[in-house]
Backbone as a chain_set.jsonl record, in Angstrom:
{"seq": "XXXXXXXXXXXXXXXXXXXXXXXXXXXXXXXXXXXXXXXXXXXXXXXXXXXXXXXXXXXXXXXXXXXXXXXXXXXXXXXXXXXXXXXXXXXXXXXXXXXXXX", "coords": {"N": [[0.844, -1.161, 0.0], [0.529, 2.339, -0.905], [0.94, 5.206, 0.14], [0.227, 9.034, -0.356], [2.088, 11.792, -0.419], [1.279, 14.238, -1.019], [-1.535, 14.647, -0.805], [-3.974, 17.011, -1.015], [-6.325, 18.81, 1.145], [-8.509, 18.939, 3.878], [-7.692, 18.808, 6.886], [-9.572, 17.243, 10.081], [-8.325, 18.442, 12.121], [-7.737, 21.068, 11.765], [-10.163, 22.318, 10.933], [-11.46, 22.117, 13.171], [-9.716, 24.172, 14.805], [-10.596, 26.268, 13.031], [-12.776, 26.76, 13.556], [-13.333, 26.673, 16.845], [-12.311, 29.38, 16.663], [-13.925, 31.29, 14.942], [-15.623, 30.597, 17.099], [-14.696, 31.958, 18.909], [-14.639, 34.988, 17.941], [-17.073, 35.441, 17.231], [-18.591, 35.437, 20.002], [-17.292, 37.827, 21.354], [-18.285, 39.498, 19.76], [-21.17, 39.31, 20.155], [-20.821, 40.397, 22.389], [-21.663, 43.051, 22.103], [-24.529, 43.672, 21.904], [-25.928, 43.816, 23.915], [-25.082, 45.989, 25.158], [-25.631, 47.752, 23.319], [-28.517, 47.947, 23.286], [-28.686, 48.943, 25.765], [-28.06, 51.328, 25.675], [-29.468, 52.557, 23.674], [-31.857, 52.692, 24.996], [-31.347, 54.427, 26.982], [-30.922, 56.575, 25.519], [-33.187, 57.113, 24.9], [-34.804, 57.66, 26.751], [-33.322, 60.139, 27.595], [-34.158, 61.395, 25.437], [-36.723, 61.934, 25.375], [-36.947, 63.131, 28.124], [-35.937, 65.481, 27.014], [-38.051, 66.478, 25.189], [-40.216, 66.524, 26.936], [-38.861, 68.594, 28.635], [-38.928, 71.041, 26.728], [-41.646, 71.578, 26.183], [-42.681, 72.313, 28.359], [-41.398, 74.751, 28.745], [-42.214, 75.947, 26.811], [-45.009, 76.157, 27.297], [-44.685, 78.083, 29.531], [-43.45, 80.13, 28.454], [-45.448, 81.182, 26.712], [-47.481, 81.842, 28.651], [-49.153, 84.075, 30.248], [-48.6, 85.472, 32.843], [-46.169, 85.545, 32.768], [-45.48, 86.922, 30.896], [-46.011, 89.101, 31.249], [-44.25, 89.788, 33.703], [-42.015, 89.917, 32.534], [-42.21, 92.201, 30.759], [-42.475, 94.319, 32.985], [-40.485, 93.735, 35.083], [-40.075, 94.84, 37.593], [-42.627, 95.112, 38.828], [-44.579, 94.095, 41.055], [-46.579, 92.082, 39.931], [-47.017, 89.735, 40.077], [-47.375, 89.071, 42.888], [-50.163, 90.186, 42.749], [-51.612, 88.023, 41.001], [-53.949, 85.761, 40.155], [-52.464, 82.838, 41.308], [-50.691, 79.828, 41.95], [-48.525, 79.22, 44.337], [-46.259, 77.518, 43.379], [-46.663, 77.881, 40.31], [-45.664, 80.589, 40.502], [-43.01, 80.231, 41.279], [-42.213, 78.724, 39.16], [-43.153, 80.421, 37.353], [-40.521, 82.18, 37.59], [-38.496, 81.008, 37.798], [-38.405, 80.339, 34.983], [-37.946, 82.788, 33.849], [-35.397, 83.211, 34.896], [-33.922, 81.451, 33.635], [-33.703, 81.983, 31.483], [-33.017, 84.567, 31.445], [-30.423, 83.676, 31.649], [-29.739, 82.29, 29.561], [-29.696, 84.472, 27.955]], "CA": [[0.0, 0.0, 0.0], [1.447, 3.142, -1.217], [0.707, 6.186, 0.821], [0.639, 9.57, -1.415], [2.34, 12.465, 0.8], [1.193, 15.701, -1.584], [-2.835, 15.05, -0.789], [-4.807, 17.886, -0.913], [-7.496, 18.908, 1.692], [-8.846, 20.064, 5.353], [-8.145, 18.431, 8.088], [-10.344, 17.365, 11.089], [-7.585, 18.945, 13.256], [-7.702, 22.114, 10.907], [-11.532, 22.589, 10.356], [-11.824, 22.454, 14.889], [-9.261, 25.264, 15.321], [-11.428, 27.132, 12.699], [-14.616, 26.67, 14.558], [-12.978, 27.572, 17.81], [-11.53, 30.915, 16.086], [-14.636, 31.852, 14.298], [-16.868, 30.839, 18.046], [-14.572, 33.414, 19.71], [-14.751, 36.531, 17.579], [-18.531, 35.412, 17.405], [-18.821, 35.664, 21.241], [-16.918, 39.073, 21.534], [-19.402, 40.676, 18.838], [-22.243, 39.231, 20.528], [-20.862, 41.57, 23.697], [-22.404, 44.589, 22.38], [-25.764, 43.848, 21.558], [-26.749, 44.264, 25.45], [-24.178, 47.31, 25.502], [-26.055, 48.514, 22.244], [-29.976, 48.452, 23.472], [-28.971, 50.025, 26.764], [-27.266, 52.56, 25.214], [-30.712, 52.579, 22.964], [-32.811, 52.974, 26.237], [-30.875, 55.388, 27.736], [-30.761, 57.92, 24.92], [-34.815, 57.159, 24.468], [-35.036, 58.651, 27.562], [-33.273, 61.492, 27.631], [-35.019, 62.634, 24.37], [-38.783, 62.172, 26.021], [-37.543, 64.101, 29.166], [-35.871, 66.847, 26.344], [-39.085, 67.023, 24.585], [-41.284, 66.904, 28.282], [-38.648, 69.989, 29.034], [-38.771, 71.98, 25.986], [-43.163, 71.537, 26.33], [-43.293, 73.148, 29.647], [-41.112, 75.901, 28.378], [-43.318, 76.409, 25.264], [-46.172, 77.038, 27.976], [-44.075, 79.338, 30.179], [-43.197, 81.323, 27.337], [-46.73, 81.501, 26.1], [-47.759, 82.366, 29.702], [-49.802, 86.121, 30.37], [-48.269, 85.567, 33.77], [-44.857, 85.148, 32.363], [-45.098, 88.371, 29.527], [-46.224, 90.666, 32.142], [-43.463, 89.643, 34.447], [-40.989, 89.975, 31.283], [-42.125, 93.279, 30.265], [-42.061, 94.729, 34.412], [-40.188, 92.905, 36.267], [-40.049, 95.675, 38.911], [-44.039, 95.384, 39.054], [-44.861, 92.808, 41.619], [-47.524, 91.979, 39.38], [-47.328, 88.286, 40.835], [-48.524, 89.092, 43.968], [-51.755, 89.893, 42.751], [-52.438, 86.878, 39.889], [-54.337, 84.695, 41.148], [-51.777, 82.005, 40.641], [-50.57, 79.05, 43.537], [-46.69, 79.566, 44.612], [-45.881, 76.512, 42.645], [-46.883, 78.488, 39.583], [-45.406, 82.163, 40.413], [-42.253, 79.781, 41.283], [-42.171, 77.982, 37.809], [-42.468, 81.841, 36.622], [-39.666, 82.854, 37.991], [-37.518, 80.109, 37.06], [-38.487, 80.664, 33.729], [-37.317, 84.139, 33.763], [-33.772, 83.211, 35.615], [-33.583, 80.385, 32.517], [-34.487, 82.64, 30.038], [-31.903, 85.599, 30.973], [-29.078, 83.108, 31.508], [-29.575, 81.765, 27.787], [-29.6, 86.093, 26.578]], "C": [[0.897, 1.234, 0.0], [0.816, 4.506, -0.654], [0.979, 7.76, -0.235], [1.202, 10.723, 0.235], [2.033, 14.043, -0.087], [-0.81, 15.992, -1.695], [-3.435, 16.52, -0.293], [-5.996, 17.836, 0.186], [-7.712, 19.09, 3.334], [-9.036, 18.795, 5.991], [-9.0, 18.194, 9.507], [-9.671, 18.51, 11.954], [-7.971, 21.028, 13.055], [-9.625, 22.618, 10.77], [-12.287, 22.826, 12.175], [-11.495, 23.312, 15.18], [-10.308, 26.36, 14.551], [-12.549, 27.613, 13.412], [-14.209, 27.168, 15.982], [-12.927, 29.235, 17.09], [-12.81, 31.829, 15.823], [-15.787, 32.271, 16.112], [-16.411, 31.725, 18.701], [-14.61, 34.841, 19.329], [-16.497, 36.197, 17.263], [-19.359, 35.674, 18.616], [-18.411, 37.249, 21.023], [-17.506, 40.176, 20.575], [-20.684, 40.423, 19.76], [-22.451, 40.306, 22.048], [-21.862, 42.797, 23.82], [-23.436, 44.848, 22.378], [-26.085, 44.001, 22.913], [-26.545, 45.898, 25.872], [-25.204, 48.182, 24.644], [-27.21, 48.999, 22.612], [-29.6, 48.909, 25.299], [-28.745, 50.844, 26.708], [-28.797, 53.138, 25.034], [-31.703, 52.907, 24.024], [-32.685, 54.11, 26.648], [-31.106, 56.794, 27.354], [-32.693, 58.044, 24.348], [-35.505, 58.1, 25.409], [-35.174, 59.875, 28.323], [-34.242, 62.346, 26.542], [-36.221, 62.721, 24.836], [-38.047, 63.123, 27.245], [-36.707, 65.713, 28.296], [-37.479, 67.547, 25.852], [-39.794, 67.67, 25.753], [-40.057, 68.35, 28.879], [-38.936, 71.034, 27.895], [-41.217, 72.262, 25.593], [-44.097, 72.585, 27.507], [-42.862, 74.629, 28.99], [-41.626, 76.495, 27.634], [-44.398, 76.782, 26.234], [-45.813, 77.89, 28.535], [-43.801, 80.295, 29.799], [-44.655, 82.227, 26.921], [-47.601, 81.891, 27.644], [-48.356, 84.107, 29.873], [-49.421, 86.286, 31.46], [-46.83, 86.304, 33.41], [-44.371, 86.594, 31.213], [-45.015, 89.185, 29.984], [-44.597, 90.94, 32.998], [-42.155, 90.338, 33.726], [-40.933, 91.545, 30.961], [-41.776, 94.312, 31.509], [-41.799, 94.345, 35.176], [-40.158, 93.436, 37.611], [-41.25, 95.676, 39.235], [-44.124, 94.362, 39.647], [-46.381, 92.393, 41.14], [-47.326, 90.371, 39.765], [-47.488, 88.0, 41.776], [-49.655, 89.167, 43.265], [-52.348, 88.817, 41.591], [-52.494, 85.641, 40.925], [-54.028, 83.255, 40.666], [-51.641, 81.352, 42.268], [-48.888, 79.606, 43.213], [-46.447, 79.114, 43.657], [-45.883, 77.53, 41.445], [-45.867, 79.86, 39.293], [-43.817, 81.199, 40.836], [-41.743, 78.965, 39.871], [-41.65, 79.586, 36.56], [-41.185, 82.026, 36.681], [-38.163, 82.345, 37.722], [-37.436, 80.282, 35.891], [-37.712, 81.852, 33.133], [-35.933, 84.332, 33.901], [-33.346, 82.445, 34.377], [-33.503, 81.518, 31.616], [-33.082, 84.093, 29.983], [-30.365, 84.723, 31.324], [-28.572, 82.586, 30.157], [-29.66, 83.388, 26.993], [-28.235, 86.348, 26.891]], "O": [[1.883, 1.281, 0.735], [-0.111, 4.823, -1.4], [1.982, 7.672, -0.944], [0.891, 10.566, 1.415], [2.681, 15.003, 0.332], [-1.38, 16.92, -2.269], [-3.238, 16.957, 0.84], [-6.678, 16.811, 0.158], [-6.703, 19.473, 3.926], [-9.944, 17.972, 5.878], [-9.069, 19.252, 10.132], [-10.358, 19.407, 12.441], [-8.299, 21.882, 13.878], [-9.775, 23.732, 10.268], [-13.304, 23.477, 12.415], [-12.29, 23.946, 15.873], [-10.835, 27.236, 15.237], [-12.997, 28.723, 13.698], [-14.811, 28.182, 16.333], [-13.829, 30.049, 17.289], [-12.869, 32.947, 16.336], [-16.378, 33.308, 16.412], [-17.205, 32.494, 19.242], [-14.614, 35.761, 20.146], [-17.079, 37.256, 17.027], [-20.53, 36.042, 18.533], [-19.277, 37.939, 20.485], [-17.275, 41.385, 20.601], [-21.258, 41.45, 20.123], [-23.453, 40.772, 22.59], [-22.492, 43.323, 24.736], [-23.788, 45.978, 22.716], [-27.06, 44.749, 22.838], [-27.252, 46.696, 26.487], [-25.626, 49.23, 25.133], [-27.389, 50.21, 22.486], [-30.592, 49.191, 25.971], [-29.077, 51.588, 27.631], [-29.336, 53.904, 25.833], [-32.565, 53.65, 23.555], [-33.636, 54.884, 26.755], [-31.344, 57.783, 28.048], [-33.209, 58.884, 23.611], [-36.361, 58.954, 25.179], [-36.002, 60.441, 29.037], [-34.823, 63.425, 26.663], [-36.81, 63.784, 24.638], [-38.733, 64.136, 27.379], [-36.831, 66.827, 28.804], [-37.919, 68.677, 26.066], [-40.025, 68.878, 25.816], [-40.614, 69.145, 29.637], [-39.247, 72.117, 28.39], [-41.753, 73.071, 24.836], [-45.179, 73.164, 27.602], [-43.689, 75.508, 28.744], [-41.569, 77.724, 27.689], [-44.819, 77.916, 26.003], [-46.474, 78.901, 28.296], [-43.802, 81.343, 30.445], [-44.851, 83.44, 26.853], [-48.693, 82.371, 27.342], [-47.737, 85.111, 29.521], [-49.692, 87.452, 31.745], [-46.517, 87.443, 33.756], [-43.263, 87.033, 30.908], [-44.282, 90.12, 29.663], [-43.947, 91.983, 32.937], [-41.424, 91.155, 34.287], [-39.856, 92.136, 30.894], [-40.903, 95.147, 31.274], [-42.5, 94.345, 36.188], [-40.199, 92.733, 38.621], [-41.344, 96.383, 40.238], [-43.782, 93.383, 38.985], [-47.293, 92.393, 41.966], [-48.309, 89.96, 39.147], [-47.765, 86.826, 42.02], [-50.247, 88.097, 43.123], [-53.554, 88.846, 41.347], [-51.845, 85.014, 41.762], [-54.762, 82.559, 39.965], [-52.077, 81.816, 43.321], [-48.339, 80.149, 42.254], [-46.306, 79.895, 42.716], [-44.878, 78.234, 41.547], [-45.399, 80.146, 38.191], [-43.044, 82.057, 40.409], [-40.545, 78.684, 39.865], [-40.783, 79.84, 35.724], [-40.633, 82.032, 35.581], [-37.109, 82.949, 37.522], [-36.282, 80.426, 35.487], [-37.004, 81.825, 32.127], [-35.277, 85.212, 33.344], [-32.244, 82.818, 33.974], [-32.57, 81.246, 30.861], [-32.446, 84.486, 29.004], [-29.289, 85.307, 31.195], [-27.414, 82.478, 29.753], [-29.684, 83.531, 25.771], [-27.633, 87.262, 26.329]]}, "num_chains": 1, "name": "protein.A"}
């Protein structure tokens, strides 16, 4: 029996290391997909509480409390609206926001 020694072709030994090789850069991709949708969560969230801030401000702006205040601020014209603290406090913030962004 004559043995050839120039055969061609893929070894068992050769076709296992592949399959290792390929299952570990297949693991270390699969890392990010958890990394990826919390990322994805995270930034879902900030944009709903951008929008839920830039919503209030759109009413504060649009405010008749808030124009008067704007146009005389020396007028304690928020004592007399018949507004709750909470409210004449939301003003006022608005106003401190509003000349730190002029």
């Amino acid at each position: 029996m004559k043995f050839c020694q120039n055969e061609k072709g893929v070894t068992l030994l050769e076709v296992l290391i592949s399959i290792v090789i390929l299952s570990i850069i297949f693991l270390s991709v699969m890392r990010f997909f958890p990394q990826m949708g919390f990322m994805n969560n995270q930034n879902a969230e900030k944009t709903q509480a951008i929008n839920t801030a830039k919503e209030i401000l759109i009413d504060w702006q649009n405010s008749p409390h808030a124009k008067a205040f704007l146009v005389d601020p020396t007028n304690e014209s928020l004592d007399d609206l018949p507004i709750n603290k909470r409210q004449k406090a939301d003003i006022i913030i608005f106003i401190l926001w509003r000349g730190i962004l002029m």
